[in-house]
N, C-alpha and C positions, 0 to 999 in steps of 0.2 A: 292483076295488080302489079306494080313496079314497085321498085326499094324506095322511089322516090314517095309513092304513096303511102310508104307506112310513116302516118304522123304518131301514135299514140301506141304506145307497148306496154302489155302489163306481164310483169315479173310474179309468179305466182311460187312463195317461199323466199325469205327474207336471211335464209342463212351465208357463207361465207359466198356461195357460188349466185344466190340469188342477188346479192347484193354486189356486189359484182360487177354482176350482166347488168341490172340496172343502172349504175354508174358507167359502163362503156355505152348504153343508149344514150342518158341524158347526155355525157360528154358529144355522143354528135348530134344534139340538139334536136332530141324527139322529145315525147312527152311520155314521163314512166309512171307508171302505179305500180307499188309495191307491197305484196300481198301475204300477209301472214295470219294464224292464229289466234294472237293477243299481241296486244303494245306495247310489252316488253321486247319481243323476238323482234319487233318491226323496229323499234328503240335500239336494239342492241346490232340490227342491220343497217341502219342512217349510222351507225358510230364508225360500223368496219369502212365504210362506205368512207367516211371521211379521213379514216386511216389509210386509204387506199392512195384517196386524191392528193394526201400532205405530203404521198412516197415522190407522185409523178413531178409535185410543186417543187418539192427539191431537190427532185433529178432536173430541171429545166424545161419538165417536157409538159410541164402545162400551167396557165398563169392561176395566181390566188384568183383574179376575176372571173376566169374562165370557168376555175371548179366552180368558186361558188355560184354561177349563174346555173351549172349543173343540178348542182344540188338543190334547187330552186324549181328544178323541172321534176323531181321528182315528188311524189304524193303518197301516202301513206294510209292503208286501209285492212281493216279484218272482212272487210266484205267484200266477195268475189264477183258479187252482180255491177257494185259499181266500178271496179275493173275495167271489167268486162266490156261494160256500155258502149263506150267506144272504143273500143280497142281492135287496133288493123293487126295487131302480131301480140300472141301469146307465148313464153316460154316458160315455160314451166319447170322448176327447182327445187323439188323436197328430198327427203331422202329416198335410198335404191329400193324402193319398195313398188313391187308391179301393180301391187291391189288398190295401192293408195295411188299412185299415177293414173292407174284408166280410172278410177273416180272422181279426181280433176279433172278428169279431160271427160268426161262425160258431165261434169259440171258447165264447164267453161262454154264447150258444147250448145248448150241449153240455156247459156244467156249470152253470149256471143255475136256479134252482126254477122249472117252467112257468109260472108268475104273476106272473117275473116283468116289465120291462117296461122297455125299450131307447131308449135315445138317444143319436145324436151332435150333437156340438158341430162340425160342421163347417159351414164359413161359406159354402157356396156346393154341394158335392156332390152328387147326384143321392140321396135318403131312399131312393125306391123301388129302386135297385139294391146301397145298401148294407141292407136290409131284405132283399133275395132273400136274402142268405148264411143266412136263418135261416129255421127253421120258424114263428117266428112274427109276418108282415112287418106282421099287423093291429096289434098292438104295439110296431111302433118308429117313431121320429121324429125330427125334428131338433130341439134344443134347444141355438140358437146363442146360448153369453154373447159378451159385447162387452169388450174390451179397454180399460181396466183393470178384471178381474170382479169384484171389490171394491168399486168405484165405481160403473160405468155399466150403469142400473138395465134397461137393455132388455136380453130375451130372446126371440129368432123359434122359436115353434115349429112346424115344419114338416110336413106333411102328405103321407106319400109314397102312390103310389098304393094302397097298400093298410091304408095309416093306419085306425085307426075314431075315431069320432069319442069314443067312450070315453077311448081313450089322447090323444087329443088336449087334451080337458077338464081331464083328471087331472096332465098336464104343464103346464096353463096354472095350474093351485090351486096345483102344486106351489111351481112361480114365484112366486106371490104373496106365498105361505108366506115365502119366503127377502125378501121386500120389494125382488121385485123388479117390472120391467113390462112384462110379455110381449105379443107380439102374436100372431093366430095368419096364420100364411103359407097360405092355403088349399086350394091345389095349386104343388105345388112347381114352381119354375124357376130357372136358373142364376145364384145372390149373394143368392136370398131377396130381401128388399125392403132390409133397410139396406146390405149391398155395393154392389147396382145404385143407390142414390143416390151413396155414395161415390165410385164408382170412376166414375160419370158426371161430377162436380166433378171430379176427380181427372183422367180423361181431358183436361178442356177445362183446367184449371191447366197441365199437360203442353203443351198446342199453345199455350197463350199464351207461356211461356216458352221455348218452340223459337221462335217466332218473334218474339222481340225488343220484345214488347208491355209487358214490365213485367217489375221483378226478380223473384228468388222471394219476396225481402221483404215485396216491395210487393203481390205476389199473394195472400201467404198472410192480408197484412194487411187485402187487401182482403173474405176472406171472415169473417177472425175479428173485424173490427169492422165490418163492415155487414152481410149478409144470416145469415151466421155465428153473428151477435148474438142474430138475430131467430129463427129458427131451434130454439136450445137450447130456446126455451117454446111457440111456434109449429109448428114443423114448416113445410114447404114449400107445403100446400096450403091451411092456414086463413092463411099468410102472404098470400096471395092473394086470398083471401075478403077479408081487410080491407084490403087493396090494392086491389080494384074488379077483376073477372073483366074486365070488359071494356077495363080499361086491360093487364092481362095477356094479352089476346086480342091490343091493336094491336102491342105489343111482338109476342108472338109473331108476327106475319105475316110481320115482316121479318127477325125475331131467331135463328128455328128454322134458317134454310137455312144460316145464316152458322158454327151452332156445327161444335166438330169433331167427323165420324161415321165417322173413322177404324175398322173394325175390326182394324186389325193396332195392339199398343202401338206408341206413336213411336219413332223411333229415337234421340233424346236417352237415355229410359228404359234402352233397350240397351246404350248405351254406356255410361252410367254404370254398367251393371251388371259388363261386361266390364273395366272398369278396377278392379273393385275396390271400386265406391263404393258400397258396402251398402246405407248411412243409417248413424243414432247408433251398430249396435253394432260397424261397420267406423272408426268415425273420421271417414268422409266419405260424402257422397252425393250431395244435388242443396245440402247445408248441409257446410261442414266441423266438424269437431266437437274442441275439444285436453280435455284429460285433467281430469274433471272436471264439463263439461258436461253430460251425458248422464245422471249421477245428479240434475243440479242441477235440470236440465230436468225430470225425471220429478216429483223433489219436487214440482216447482210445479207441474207440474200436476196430479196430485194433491191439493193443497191449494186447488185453482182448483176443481176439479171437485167436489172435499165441498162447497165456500162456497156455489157453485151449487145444488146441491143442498138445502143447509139453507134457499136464496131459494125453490126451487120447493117446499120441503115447508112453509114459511110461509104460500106462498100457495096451498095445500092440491093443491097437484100434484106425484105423486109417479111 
């Protein structure tokens, strides 16, 4: 099969991520089912869906006629067989749960045309054991989008042990297709390559702020205007190249032993969870949040991350 062949894609989970992905299909003009539960979840997914496209409408980056012909491509169902029916690519998007993934793919599986060709969107899972649940594990993979799918143009596609390098290829065009910019994860391991940077930041922000070294303010600010900065165009490794390998050598000698290599989460993290403190969509977390906030917050950033984007597509980086 070629990227060109895939006319018909069913999105199976209608939450933030599922809804989403469907919309960056219908946007390049496939045909999407979109698959949930009940007709609330799948109501409450066409809505995020349309919140999506009003971003891109009045960032410039896509016309009312255009979405709406989108939205037009896509279809709506609790039922997995009619999905299924015809469908050249499957992605699959519920939550991080292994048990409940190889049961959809062991569903999809079994009503599925042999041809056709599987992926989940999970951000860190094991490919090769949600791949066992099928007959055909040469043909599945991971195809992780990134939070807002809308906007943030990377996608890891994943390689589980019994990946071929066919389906690997075909999901990497496929991605393209959609403008987006995939990477390929070559054998899989636990967060793929963008979680394990994440959550490595994310660990050491954590022990800085348990231990009294800086507010959260001042931490978060500390990543989103300096190395943070540098980063969105750079990446962490060419940041370094033109930083001097060898000034990044004498830091590290001394720098390495000091980070934190905690493997259990910290216990601030805990507690904050235990109390209740979500993040934005509880009200509070490690930020409190009053009524209002949290849309206002999304807009901008949203509107941060198109503007960005128009700078890297200027300078011919996409």
């Amino acid at each position: 099969m070629k990227a060109e062949d895939i006319s018909t894609v069913a999105v199976m989970g209608a939450g933030t991520m599922g809804a989403g992905i469907a919309g960056a299909f219908a946007r390049a003009g496939r045909a999407v089912w979109l698959v949930d539960r009940d007709d609330e979840l799948l109501a409450r997914g066409i809505e995020n869906l349309r919140r999506a496209q009003q971003a891109l409408v009045e960032a410039g980056r896509l016309s009312a006629g255009a979405g709406e012909a989108a939205l037009q491509r896509v279809q709506v169902t609790t039922r997995t067989e009619a999905a299924c029916e015809g469908a050249d690519l499957v992605v699959e998007a519920v939550n991080e749960d292994l048990d409940l993934k190889r049961e959809i793919f062991a569903q999809i599986d079994a009503r599925c045309p042999a041809g056709a060709v599987f992926a989940s969107n999970t951000s860190g899972l094991s490919i090769t054991e949600i791949a066992e649940a099928t007959g055909r594990p040469d043909r599945v993979a991971g195809m992780h989008f990134w939070n807002p799918p809308h906007i943030v143009p990377l996608v890891e596609i994943t390689r589980g042990a019994q990946t071929s390098e066919d389906t690997a290829e075909l999901l990497m065009t496929v991605c393209r297709q959609l403008g987006k910019r995939p990477i390929l994860v070559r054998h899989e391991i636990p967060g793929f390559v963008g979680n394990r940077l994440q959550f490595a930041v994310f660990r050491e922000a954590l022990h800085l702020l348990a231990e009294g070294v800086a507010s959260a303010e001042d931490i978060d600010t500390a990543m989103s205007a300096g190395p943070g900065l540098r980063y969105g165009l750079l990446g962490p490794l060419r940041t370094a190249d033109l930083g001097g390998l060898d000034v990044f050598l004498a830091i590290s000698r001394y720098l390495f032993a000091e980070l934190d290599s905690d493997a259990r989460p910290p216990d601030l993290l805990a507690e904050l969870v235990e109390k209740g403190r979500l993040g934005a969509k509880a009200g509070a977390g490690i930020y409190d949040y009053s009524e209002g906030d949290v849309g206002r917050s999304l807009s901008q950033r949203d509107r941060v991350l198109l503007g960005f984007l128009d700078v890297l597509e200027r300078e011919g980086i996409r």
